[in-house]
N, CA, C and O atoms as a GROMACS GRO file, in nm:
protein
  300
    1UNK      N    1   0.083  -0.118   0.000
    1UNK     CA    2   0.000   0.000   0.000
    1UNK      C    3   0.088   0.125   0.000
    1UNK      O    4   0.188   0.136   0.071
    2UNK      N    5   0.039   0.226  -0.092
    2UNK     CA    6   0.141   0.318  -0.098
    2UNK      C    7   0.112   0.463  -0.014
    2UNK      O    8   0.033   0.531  -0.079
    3UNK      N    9   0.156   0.536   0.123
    3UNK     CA   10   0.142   0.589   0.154
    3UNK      C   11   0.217   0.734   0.110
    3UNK      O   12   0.332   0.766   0.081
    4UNK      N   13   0.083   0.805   0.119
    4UNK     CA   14   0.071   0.961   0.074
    4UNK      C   15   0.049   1.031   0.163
    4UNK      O   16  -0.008   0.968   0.252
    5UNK      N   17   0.074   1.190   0.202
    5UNK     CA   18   0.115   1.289   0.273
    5UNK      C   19  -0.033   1.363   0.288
    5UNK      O   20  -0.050   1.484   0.270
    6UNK      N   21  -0.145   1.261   0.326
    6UNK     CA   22  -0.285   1.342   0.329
    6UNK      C   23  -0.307   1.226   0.449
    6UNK      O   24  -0.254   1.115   0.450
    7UNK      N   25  -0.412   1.289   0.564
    7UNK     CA   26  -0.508   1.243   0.642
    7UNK      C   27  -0.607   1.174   0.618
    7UNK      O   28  -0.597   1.141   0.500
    8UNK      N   29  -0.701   1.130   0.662
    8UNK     CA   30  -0.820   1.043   0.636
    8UNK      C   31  -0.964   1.136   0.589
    8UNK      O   32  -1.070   1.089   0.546
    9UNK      N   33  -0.930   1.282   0.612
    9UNK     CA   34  -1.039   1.369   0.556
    9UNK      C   35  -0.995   1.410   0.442
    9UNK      O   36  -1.085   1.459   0.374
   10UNK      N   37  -0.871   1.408   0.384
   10UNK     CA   38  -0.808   1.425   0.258
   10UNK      C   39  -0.743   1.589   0.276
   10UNK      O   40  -0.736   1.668   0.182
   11UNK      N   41  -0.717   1.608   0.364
   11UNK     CA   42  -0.658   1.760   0.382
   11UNK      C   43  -0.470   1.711   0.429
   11UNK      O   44  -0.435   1.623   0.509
   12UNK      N   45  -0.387   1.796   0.352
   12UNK     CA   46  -0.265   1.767   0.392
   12UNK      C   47  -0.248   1.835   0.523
   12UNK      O   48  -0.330   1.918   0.564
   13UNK      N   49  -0.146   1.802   0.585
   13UNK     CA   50  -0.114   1.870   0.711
   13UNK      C   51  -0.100   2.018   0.684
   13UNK      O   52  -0.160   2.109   0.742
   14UNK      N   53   0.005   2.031   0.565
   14UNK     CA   54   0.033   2.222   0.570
   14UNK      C   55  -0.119   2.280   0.524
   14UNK      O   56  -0.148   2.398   0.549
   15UNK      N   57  -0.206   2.197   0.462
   15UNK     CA   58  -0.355   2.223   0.451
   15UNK      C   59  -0.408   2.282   0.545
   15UNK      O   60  -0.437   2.401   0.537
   16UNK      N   61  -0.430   2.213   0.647
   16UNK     CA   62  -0.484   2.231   0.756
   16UNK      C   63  -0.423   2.317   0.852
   16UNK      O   64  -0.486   2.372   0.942
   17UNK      N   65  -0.296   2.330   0.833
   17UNK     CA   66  -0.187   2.439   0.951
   17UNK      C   67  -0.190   2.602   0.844
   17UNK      O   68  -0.150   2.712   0.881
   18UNK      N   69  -0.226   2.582   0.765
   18UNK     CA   70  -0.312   2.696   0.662
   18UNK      C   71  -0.443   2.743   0.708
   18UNK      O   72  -0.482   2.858   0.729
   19UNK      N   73  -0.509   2.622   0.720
   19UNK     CA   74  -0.670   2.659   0.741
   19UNK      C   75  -0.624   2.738   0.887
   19UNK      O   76  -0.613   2.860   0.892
   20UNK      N   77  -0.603   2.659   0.992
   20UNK     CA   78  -0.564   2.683   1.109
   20UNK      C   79  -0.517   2.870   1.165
   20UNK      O   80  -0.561   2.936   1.259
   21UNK      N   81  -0.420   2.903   1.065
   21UNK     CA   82  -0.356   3.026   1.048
   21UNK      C   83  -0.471   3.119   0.993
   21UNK      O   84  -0.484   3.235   1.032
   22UNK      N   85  -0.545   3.068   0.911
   22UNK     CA   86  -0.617   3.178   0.822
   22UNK      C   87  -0.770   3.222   0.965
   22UNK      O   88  -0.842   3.322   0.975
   23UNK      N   89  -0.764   3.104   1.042
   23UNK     CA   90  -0.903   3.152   1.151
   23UNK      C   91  -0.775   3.227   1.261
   23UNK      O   92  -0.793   3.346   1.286
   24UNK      N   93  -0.690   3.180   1.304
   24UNK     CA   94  -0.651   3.228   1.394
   24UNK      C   95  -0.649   3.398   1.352
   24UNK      O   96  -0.717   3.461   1.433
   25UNK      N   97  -0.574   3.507   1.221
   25UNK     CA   98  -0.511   3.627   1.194
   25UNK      C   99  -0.679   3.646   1.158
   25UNK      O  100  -0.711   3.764   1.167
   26UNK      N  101  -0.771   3.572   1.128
   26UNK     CA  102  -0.949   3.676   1.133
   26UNK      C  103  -0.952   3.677   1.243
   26UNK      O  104  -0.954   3.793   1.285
   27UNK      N  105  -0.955   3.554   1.368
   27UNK     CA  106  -0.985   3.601   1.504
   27UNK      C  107  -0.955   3.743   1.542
   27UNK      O  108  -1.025   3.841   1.569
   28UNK      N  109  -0.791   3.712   1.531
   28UNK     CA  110  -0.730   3.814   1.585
   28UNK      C  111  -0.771   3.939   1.547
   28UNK      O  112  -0.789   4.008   1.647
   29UNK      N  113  -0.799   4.010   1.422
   29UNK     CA  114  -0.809   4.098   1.392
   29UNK      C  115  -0.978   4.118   1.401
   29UNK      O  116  -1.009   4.218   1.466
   30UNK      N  117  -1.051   4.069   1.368
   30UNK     CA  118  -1.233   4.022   1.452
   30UNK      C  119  -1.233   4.094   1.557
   30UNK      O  120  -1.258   4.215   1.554
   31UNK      N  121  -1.207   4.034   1.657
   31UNK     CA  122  -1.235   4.026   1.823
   31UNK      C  123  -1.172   4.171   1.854
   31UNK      O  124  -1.249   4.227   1.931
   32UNK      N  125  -1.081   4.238   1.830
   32UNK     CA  126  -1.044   4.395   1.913
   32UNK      C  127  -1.205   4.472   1.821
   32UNK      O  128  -1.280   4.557   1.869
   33UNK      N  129  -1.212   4.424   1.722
   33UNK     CA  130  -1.328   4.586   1.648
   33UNK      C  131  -1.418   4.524   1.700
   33UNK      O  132  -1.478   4.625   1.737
   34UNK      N  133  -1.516   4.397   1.758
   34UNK     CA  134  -1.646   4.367   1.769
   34UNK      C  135  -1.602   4.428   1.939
   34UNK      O  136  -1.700   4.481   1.993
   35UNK      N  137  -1.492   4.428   2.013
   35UNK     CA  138  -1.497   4.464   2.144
   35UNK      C  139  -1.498   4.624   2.132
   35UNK      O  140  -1.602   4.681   2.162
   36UNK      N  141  -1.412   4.684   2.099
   36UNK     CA  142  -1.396   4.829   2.058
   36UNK      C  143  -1.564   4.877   2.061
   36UNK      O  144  -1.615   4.952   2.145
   37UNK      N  145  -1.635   4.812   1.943
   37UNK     CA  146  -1.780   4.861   1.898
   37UNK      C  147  -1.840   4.828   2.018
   37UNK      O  148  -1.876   4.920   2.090
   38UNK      N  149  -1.863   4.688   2.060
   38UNK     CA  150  -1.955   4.644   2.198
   38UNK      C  151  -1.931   4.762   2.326
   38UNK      O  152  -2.033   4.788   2.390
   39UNK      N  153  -1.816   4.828   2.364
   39UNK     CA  154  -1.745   4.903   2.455
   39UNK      C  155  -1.770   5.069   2.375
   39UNK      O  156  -1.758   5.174   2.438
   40UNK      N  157  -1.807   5.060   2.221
   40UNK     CA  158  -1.828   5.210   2.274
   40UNK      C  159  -1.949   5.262   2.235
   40UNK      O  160  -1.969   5.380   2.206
   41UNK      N  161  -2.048   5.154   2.235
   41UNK     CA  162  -2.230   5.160   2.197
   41UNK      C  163  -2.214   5.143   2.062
   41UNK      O  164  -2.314   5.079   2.031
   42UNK      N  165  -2.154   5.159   1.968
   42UNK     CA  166  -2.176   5.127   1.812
   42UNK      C  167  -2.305   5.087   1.805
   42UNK      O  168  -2.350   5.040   1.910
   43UNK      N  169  -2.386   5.093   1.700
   43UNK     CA  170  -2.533   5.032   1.645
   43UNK      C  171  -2.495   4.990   1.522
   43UNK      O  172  -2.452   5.080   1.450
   44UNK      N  173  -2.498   4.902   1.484
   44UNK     CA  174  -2.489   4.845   1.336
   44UNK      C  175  -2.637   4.820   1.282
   44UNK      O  176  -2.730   4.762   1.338
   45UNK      N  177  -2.633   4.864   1.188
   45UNK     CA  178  -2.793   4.933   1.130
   45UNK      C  179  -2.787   4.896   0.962
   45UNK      O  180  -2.726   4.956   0.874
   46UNK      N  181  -2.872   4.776   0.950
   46UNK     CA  182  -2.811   4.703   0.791
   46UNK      C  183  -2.891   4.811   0.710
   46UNK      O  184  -2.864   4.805   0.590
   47UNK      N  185  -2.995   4.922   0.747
   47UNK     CA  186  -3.037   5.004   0.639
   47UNK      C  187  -3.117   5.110   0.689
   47UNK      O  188  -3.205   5.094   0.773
   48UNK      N  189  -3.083   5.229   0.631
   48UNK     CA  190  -3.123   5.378   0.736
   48UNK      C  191  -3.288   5.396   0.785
   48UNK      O  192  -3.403   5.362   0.757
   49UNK      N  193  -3.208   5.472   0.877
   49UNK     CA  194  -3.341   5.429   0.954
   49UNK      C  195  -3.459   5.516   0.894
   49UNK      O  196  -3.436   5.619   0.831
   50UNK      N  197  -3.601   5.463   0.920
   50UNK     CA  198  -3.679   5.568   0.835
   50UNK      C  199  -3.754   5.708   0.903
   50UNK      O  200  -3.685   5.779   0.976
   51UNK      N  201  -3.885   5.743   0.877
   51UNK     CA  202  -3.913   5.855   0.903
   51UNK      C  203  -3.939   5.884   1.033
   51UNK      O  204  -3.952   6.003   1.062
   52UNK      N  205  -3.952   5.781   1.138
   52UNK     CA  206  -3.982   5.758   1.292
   52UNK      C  207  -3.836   5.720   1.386
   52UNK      O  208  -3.838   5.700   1.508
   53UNK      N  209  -3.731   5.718   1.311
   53UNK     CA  210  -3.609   5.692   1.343
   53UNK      C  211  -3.645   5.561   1.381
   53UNK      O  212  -3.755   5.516   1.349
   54UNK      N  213  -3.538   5.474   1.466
   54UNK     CA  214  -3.480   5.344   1.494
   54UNK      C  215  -3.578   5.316   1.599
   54UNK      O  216  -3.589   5.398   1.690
   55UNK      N  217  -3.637   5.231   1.598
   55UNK     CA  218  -3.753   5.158   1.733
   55UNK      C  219  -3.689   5.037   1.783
   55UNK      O  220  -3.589   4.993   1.726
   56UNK      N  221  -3.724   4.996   1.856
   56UNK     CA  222  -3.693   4.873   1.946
   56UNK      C  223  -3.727   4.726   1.845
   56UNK      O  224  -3.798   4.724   1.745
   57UNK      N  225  -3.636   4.583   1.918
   57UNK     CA  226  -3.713   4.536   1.786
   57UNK      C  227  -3.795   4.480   1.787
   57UNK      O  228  -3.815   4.407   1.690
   58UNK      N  229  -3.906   4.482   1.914
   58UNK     CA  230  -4.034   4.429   1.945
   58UNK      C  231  -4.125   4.534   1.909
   58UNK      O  232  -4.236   4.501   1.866
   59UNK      N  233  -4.091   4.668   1.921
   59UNK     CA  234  -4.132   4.753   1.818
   59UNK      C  235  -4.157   4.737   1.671
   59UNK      O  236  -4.264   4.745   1.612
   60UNK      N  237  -4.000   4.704   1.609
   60UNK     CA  238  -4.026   4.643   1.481
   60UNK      C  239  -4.093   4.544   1.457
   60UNK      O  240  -4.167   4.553   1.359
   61UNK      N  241  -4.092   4.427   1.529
   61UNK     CA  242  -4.171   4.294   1.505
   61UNK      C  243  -4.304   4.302   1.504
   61UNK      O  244  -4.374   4.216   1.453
   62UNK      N  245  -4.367   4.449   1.582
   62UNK     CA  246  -4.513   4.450   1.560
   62UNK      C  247  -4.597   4.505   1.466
   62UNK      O  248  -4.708   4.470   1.427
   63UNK      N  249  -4.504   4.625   1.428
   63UNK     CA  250  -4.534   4.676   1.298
   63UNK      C  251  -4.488   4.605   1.206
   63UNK      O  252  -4.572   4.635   1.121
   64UNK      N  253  -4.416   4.529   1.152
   64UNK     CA  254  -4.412   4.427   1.024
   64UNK      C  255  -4.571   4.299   1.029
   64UNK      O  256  -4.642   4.278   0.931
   65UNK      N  257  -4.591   4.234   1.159
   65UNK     CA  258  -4.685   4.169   1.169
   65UNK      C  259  -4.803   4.264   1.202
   65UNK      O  260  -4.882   4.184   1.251
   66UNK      N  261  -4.853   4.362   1.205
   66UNK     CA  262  -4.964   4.401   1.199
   66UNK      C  263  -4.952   4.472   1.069
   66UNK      O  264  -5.059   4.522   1.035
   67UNK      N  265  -4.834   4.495   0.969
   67UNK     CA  266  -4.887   4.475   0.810
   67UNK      C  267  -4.894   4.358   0.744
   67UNK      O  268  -4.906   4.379   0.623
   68UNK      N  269  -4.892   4.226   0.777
   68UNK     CA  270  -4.888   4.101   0.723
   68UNK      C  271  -5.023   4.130   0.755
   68UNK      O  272  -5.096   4.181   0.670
   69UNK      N  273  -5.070   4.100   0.888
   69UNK     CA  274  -5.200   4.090   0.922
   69UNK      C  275  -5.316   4.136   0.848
   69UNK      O  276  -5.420   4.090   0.800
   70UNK      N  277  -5.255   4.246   0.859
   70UNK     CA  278  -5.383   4.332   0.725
   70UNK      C  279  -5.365   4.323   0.612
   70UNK      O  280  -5.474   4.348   0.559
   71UNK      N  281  -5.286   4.300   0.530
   71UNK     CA  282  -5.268   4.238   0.420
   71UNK      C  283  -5.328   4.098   0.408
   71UNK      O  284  -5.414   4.087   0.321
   72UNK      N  285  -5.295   3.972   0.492
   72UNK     CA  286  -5.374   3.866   0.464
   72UNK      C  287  -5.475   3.895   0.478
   72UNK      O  288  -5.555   3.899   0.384
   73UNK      N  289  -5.512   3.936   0.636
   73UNK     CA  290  -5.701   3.946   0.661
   73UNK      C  291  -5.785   4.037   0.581
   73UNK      O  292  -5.902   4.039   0.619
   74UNK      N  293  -5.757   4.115   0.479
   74UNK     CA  294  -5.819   4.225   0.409
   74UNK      C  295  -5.895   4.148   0.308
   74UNK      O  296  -6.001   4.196   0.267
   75UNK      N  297  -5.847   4.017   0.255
   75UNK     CA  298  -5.899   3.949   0.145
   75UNK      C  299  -6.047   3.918   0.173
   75UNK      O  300  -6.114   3.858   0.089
   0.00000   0.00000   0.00000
């Protein structure tokens, strides 16, 4: 049987000491800006806010379902 320089998941070692390196330098560089932001109130806001500014999101959750609502039940 001829042995080859791969594991049983088929990833070579420098494969994997690659993969390994590439999570560790995102951690690293990740974790100071999500702490930085968590530590200085940051809001991350995927799209501006509208004419009532930013509501809570049980706020939001009620106004999206009380326009479903009336939209289905209107039929």
């Amino acid at each position: 049987m001829r042995r080859t320089n791969s594991l049983m998941h088929g990833l070579r070692k420098d494969e994997i000491w690659s993969c390994r390196f590439l999570l560790l330098v995102c951690f690293t560089v990740l974790l100071p800006i999500a702490i930085v932001a968590r530590l200085s109130g940051w809001r991350w806001r995927p799209w501006p806010a509208g004419t009532d500014g930013y509501r809570s999101p049980i706020q939001e959750a009620k106004a999206v379902s009380e326009t479903i609502a009336g939209t289905v039940f209107s039929v």
